[in-house]
C-alpha positions in Angstrom: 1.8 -17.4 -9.4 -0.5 -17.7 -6.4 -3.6 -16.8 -7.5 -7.2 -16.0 -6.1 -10.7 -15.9 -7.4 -12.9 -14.2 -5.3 -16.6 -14.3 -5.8 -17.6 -12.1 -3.5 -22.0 -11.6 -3.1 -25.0 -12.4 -0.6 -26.5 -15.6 -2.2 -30.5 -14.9 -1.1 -30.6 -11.3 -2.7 -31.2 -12.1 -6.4 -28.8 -10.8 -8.7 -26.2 -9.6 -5.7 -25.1 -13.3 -5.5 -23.8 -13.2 -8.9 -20.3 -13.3 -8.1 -20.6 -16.4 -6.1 -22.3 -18.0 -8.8 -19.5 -17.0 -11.1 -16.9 -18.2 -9.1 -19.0 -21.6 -8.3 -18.8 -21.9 -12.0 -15.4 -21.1 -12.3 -14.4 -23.7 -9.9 -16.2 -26.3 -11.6 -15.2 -25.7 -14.8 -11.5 -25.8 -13.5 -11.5 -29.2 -11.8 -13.5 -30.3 -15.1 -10.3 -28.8 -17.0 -7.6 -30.0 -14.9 -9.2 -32.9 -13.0 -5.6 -34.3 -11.6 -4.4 -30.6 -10.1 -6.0 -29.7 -6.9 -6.6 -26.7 -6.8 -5.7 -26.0 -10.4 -3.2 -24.2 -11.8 -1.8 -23.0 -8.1 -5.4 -21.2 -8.3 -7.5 -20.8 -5.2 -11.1 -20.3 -5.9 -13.6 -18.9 -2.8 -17.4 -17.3 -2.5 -17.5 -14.7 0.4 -20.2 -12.6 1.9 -18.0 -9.9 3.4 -16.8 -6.4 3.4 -14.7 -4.4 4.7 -11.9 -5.2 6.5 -12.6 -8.8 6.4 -11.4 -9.5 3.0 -8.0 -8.7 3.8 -8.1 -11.9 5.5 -8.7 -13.6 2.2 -6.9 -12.0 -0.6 -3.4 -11.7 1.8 -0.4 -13.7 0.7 -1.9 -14.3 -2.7 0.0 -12.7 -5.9 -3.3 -12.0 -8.0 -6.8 -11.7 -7.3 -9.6 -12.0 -9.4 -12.5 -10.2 -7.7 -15.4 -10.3 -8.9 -18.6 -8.6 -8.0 -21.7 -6.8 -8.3 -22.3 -3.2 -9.4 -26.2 -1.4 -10.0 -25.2 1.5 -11.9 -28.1 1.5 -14.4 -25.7 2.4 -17.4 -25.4 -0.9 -18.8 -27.7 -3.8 -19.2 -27.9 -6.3 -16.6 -25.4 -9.2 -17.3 -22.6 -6.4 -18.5 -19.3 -6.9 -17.3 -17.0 -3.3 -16.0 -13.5 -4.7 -16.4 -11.5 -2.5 -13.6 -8.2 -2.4 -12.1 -7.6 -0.9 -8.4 -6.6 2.0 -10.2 -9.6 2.6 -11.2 -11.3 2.9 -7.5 -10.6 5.6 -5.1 -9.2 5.8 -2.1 -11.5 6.7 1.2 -9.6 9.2 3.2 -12.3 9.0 6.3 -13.3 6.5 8.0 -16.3 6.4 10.3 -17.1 2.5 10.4 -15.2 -1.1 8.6 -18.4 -1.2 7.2 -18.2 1.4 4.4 -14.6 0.9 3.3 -14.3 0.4 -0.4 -11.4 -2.2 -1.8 -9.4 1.0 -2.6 -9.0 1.2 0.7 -8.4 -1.5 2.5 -6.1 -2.5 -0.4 -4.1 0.7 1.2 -4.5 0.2 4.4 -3.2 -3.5 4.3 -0.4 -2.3 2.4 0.4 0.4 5.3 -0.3 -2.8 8.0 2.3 -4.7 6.3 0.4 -7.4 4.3 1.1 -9.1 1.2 -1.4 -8.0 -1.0 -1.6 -8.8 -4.2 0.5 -7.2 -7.2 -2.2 -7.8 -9.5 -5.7 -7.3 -9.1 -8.5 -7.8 -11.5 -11.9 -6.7 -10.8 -15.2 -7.7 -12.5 -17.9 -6.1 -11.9 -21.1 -7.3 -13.3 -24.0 -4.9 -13.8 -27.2 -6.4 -11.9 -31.1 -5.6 -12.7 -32.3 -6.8 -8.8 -29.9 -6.8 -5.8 -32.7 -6.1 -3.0 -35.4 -9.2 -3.7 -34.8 -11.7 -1.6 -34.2 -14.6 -4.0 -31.6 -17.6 -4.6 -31.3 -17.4 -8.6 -30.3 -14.6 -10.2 -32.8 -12.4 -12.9 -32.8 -14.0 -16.5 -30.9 -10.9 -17.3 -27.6 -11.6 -15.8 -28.3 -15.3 -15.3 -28.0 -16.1 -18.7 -24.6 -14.0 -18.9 -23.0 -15.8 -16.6 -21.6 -18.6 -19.0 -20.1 -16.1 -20.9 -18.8 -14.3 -18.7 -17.1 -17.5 -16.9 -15.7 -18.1 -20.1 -14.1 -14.7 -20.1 -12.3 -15.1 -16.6 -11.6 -18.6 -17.4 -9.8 -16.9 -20.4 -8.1 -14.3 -18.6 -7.0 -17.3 -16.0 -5.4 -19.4 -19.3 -3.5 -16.4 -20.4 -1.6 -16.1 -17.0 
């Protein structure tokens, strides 16, 4: 199974660089794991900074995705992780810029266009204190969750 982990995050605004720095981890721990496979486990690891219609680009042709993310809900504490499925997301039914389109959505619309998207898609969505100061570490808060939380995916990736 073709799989991909997607950190997705802007890495100078604090905690919103979290997923990066998850998937960073991820891919480290990996080659630590399986030093003679390249990449892994037929597992593509990437960091983005994009939205919209742009991560089509990425996740097409792969048969899972692992996407993981921030979220500022102020529910949780910081360092939580939401453990969703595209089911869980809605679908946008207008469309005034590529800007504002939610995963549910371009998940559809590349469907509609004739990609291969994939069949299964994980998201993690990690609950963040700060996603607005300009900053290259993340708050204590979620910072010292991310080894857990790499240990969770990594899991999840073992289980495959």
């Amino acid at each position: 199974m073709k799989t991909l982990v997607l950190g997705i995050g802007n890495p100078i605004l604090s905690d919103d660089s979290v997923g990066i720095k998850i998937a960073i981890e991820i891919e480290n721990r990996l080659r630590e794991k399986y030093p003679e496979q390249n990449p892994p486990l037929g597992i593509t690891v990437k960091e983005v900074s994009i939205e919209g219609f742009s991560i089509l680009d990425e996740i097409a042709g792969y048969d899972r995705l692992i996407l993981i993310d921030s979220i500022k809900t102020g529910k949780r504490k910081p360092g939580d992780v939401y453990k969703l499925s595209i089911e869980n997301l809605s679908f946008t039914s207008h469309l005034s810029s590529s800007h504002g389109i939610d995963l549910a959505t371009v998940i559809e619309l590349g469907e509609k266009l004739g990609y291969k998207i994939p069949q299964i898609i994980d998201i993690y969505a990690i609950e963040v204190e700060d996603n607005t100061t300009f900053a290259e570490e993340c708050t204590q808060k979620v910072r010292i969750k991310i080894p857990m939380i790499v240990d969770e995916i990594i899991e999840a990736i073992d289980g495959m």
